[in-house]
N, C-alpha and C positions, 0 to 999 in steps of 0.2 A: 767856366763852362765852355765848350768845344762851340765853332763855328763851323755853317755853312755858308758861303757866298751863293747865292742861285744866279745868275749870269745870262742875259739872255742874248743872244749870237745875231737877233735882226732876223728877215726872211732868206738870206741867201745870198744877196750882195755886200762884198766886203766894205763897201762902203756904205754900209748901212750900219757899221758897227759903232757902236757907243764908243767915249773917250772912257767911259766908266768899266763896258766889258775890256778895251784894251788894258786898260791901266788894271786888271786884275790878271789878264794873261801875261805882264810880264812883270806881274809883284816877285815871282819866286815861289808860290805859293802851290802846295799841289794840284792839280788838274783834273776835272774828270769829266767824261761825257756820257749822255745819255747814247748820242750814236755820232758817229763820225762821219756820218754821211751828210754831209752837209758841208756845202761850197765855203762856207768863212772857216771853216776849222782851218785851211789853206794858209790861214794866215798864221795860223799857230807853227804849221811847218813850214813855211817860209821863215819863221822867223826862229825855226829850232825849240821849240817853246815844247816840254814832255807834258803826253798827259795820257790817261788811262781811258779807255771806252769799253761801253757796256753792250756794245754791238751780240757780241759771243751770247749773252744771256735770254736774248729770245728765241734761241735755237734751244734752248737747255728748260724752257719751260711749257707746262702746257696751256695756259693763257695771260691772257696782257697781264689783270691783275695781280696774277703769280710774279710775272718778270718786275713790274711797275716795285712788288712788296722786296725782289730779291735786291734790286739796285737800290732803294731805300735803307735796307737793312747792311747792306756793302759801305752807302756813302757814310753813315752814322757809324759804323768803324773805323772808316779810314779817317773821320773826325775827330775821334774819341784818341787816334793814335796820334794825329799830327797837328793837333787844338785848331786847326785852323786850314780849308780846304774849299778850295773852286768845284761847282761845280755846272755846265756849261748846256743848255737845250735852245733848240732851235725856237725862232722868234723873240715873241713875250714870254718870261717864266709865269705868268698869271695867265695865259691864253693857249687852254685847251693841253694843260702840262699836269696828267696826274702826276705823276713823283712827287710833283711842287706842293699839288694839293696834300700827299701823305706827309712829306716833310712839314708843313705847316699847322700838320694836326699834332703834331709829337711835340713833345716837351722836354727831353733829352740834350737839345742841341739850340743854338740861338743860331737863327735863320734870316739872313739879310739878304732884298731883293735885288739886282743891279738891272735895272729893266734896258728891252729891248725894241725896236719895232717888231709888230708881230703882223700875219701873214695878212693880218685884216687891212690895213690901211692900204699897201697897195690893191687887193681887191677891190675898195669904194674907188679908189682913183681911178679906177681901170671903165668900172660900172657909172664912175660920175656920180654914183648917190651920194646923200647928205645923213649920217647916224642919227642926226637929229628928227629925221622922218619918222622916224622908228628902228631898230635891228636889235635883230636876234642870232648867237651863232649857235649850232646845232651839229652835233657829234651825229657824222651819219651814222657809225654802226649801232646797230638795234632802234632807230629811228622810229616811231609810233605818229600817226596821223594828228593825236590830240597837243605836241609841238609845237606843229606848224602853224604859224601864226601870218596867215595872211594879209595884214593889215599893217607889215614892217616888214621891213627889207632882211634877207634872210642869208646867210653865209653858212655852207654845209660842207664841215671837213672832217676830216677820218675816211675820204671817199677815196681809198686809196688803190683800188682796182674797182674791172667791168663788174665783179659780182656784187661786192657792195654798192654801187653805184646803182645797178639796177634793180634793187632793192628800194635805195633811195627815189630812184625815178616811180616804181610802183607804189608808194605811199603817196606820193605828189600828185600824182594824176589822178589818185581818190580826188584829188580837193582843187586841182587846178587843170585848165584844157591842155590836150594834149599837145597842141602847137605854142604851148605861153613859153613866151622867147625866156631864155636861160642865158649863163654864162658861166662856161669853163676856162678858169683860171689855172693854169703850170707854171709851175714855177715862178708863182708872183712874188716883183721884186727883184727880180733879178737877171735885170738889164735886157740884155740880146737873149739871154736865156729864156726869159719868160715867154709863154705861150696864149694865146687869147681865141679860145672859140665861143661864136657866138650860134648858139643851136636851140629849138625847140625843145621841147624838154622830152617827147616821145625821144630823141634820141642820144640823149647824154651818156646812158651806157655801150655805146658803140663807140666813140672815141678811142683811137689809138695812142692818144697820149696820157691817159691815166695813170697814177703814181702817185709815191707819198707825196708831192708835192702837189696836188690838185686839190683845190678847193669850188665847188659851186654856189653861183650868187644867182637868187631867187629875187626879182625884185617884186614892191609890194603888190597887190593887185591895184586896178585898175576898177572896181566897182560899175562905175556907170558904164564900163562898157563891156564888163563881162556877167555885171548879175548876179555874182557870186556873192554871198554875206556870210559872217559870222556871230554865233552868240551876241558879243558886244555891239555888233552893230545892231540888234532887234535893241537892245538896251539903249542902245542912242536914238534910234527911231519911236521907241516908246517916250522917251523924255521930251525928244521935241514935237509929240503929239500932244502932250499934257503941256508942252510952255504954252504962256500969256499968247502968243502969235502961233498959237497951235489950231486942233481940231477941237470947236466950239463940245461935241458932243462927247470926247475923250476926255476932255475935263472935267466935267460934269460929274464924272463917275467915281463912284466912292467903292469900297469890299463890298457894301454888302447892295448897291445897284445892279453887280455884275457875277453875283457870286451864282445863280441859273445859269450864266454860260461856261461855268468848271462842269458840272454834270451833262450839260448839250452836251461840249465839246466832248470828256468823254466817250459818252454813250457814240457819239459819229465816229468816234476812232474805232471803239470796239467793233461797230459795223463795219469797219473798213476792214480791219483785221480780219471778220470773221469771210469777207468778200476776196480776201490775199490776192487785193492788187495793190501794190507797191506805190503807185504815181497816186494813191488814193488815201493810202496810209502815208505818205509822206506829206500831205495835206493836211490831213488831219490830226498828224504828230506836230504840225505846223502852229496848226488854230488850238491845241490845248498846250503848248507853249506858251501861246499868247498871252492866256490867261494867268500863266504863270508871272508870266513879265509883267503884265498889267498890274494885278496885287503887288507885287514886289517895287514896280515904281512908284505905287499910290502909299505903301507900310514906307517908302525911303523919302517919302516928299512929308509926313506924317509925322516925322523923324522918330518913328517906333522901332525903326531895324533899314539893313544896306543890303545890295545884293552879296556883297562877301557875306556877311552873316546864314544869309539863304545857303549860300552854296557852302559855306565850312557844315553848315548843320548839316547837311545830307552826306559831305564827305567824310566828316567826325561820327555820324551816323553808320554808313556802309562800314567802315574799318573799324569800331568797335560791335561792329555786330558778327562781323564775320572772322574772328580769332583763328578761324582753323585756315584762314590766306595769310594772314596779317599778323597772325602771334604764335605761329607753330601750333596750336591745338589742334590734334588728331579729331575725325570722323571718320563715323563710318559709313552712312548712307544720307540722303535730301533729307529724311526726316528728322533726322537730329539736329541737320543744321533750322531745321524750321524753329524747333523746340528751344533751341541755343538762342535765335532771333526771338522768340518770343522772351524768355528768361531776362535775356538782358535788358531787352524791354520793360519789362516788369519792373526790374529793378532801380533802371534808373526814374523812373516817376512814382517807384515806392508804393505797387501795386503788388497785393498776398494774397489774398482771400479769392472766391471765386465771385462772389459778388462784384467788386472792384472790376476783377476782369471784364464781367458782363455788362459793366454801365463805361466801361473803357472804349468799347466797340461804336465807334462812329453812326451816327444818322444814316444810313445805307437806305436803300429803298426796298422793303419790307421784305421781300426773297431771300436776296443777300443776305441783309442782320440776319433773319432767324435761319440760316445755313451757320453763319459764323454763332452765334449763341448756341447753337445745337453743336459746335466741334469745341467750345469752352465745358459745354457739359459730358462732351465723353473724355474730355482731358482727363476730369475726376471720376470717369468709371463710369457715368451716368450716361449708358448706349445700350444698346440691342444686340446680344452676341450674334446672332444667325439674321438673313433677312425675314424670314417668315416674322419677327416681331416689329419691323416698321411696317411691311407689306400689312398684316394684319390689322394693323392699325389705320392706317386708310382706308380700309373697308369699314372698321368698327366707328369712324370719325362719318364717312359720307351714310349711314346708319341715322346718327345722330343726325346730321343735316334734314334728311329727310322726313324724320320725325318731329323735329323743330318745326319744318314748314307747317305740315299737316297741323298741328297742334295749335300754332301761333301767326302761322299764315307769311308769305314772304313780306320781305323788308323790318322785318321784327328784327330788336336789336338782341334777340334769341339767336335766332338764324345766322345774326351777324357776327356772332359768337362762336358758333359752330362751324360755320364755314372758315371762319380762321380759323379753328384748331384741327378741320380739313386741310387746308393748302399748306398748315404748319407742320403736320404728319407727312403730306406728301412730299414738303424739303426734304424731312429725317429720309424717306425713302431713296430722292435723289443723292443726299448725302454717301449715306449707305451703298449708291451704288457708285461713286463718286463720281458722281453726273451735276454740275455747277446749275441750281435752278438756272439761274437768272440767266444765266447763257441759253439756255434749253429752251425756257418758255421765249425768252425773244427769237430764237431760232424758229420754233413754230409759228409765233407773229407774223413770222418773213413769209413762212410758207403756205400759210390761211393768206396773208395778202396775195402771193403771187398765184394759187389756186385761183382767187376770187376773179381777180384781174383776167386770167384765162378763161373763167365763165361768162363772162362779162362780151370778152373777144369771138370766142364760140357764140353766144347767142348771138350776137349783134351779126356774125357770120349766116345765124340761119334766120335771121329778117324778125328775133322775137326779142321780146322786153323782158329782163330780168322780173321789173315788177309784176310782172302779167304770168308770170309763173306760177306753177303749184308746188308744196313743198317735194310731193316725188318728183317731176321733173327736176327742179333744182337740184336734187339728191342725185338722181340719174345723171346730170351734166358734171357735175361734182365727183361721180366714179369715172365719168370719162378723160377728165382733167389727171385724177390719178393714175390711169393707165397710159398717162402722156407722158407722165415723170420717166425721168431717170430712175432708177432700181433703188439707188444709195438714197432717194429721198424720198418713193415710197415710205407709208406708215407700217 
């Protein structure tokens, strides 16, 4: 079987080279490089030593991965012709070297490492970090916020001009202040050559020395003094609320102590949401987090399940529910993808019938369920084709109501019968006009309270007592209130 040597050149400085890389540069063995631009190749021509570069090929392609597949496919030839071939990339061949990772996937050719120092070590020496703090190295291009990992020290290469860079800097400053001290490294490694700016991170993309040789070093945060947390950090604050030497009343708590504050929490977010202030919803995405974490350290101290568990189920969850991101399955509109998420649902807890569906449907608080029981039953056809037949039907139901009373008198568990199949029809109605009760009726909640409130402020304005009222005055202060409103919230 044909060889590849993978060869790694160091960062830059010649005397950074391996006994192992020279002794392959001058076995006699053919040569090849990924690009020749790189200060130790020098030593290949000093010392007359031929070899091949693949420089030409990123001109001749239209992205990385094409060129990465073209030199791949080049060096397993010139393998296959000469059983045995060098071939030569900057640094580490294990650090930040697709070809290497292609080459290692193939089976065609035996693949020997000859490692190198790579661009990382002089980077910590420069910053004085310690890898054992934590680090992570990160491929600026296409960079995404969910990454970066603030809680370890962080080295960002491929950052090889201002527009990539500034790219990098706008995902940063999502998650870190705009003056948190950074470090731009050039040419680290090598010697007199090497560059070191120490800048805020608002301005890492203005640097005039950027180039393929730049790499940035993020060091980790500083917490106590910036404030900033992440996910794992609520997980570690949760655990040491619940240790022996914790919060007396944190431990106490078991699922189903706390399981009222999954529905508070809720229901206060939704109010925030439906109030679209941000500092408010961010709060209260805060406090039904909580809840999450809290269950999930109480189910992992319980040893019933761990937060990976938690979190693979939701991510094994989203990605086989959604096939038409994740498995090429065409759609054509929201609805099908709903029908697609319910189906597979179905299926995997081996749910057929319409029955099953219907007792499938969570404890909800009584609006809700019978909104979602009412859209299980026109799945099967069992709807109202026009409105006139739910509209109709809440007249034909508040009928009943009224004639239960008279009949049976209130509080009868007649009436109590009838009025449910009152406020059950007027779902189908909201349904039908696809108005979400539960949102709707709290919405008016808000707005009977904030009416009230304003009656309340007006009388006490004109020296009288609500109680001391008659039902028409109340009425009269109550259309005044309404002509107070704004127009969009007018009845």
């Amino acid at each position: 079987m044909s060889k590849i040597f993978i060869v790694g050149l160091g960062p830059g400085n010649m005397d950074d080279l391996t006994l192992g890389a020279i002794g392959r540069m001058e076995g006699g063995k053919p040569n090849y490089l990924r690009t020749e631009k790189h200060p130790s190749v020098q030593y290949m021509r000093d010392k007359g030593i031929g070899f091949t570069a693949y420089d030409n090929i990123y001109d001749q392609a239209d992205s990385f991965e094409e060129v990465y597949g073209k030199i791949v496919s080049m060096l397993l030839e010139a393998a296959e012709k000469y059983g045995e071939i060098n071939y030569y990339v900057p640094g580490n061949p294990m650090v930040a070297e697709n070809t290497v990772r292609m080459l290692l996937g193939q089976n065609h050719c035996q693949i020997q490492i000859v490692s190198g120092m790579s661009f990382i070590e002089p980077v910590l020496e420069i910053a004085q970090a310690d890898p054992v703090e934590g680090l992570k190295i990160l491929d600026g291009i296409g960079l995404e916020g969910f990454q970066v990992d603030i809680n370890s020290h962080q080295i960002f290469t491929q950052v090889y001009n201002n527009r990539v860079m500034s790219e990098v800097k706008l995902v940063l400053m999502d998650i870190f202040p705009e003056d948190y001290a950074v470090i731009l490294v050039h040419k680290g490694g090598m010697g007199e050559s090497e560059i070191v700016e120490r800048v805020p991170l608002h301005q890492i993309d203005r640097s005039e020395q950027i180039g393929s040789l730049t790499s940035l070093f993020v060091p980790r945060l500083d917490k106590n003094k910036w404030g900033i947390h992440d996910f794992s950090d609520i997980q570690g604050i949760m655990k040491r609320l619940r240790a022996e030497d914790g919060c007396p009343w944190d431990r106490e708590q078991d699922h189903l102590s706390i399981r009222g504050a999954v529905l508070e929490e809720a229901y206060e977010l939704v109010e925030a949401l439906q109030e679209d202030d941000p500092e408010h919803i961010v709060e209260e995405l805060g406090d039904l987090l909580l809840q999450v974490v809290f269950h999930t350290q109480i189910g992992h101290e319980n040893g019933d399940f761990n937060p990976i568990q938690v979190t693979s189920s939701l991510a094994n969850k989203l990605i086989t529910r959604h096939p038409h991101v994740f498995f090429e399955k065409n759609v054509d509109n929201s609805g099908e993808v709903v029908y697609n998420w319910n189906k597979i649902k179905y299926a995997n807890r081996n749910i057929t019938t319409l029955s099953e569906k219907l007792r499938n449907i969570p404890r909800l608080p009584a609006l809700l369920r019978s909104f979602k029981v009412q859209e299980k039953a026109a799945d099967v056809g069992f709807d109202w084709d026009v409105i006139a037949g739910p509209s109709d039907k809440v007249g034909e139901e508040l009928a009943e109501v009224l004639e239960a009373a008279s009949l049976h008198g209130p509080g009868s568990h007649i009436v109590e019968s009838e009025i449910g199949d009152l406020l059950f029809a007027a779902v189908n109605l909201s349904r039908f006009l696809e108005v979400n009760p539960e949102v709707a009726l709290g919405r008016t909640i808000e707005k009977f309270t904030k009416r009230l409130e304003e009656m309340e402020y007006m009388a006490d304005r004109m020296g009288i007592v609500m109680e001391e009222m008659t039902l028409e005055e109340l009425d009269s202060l109550w259309d005044k209130v309404k002509l107070r409103e704004n127009g969009e919230d007018q009845d």
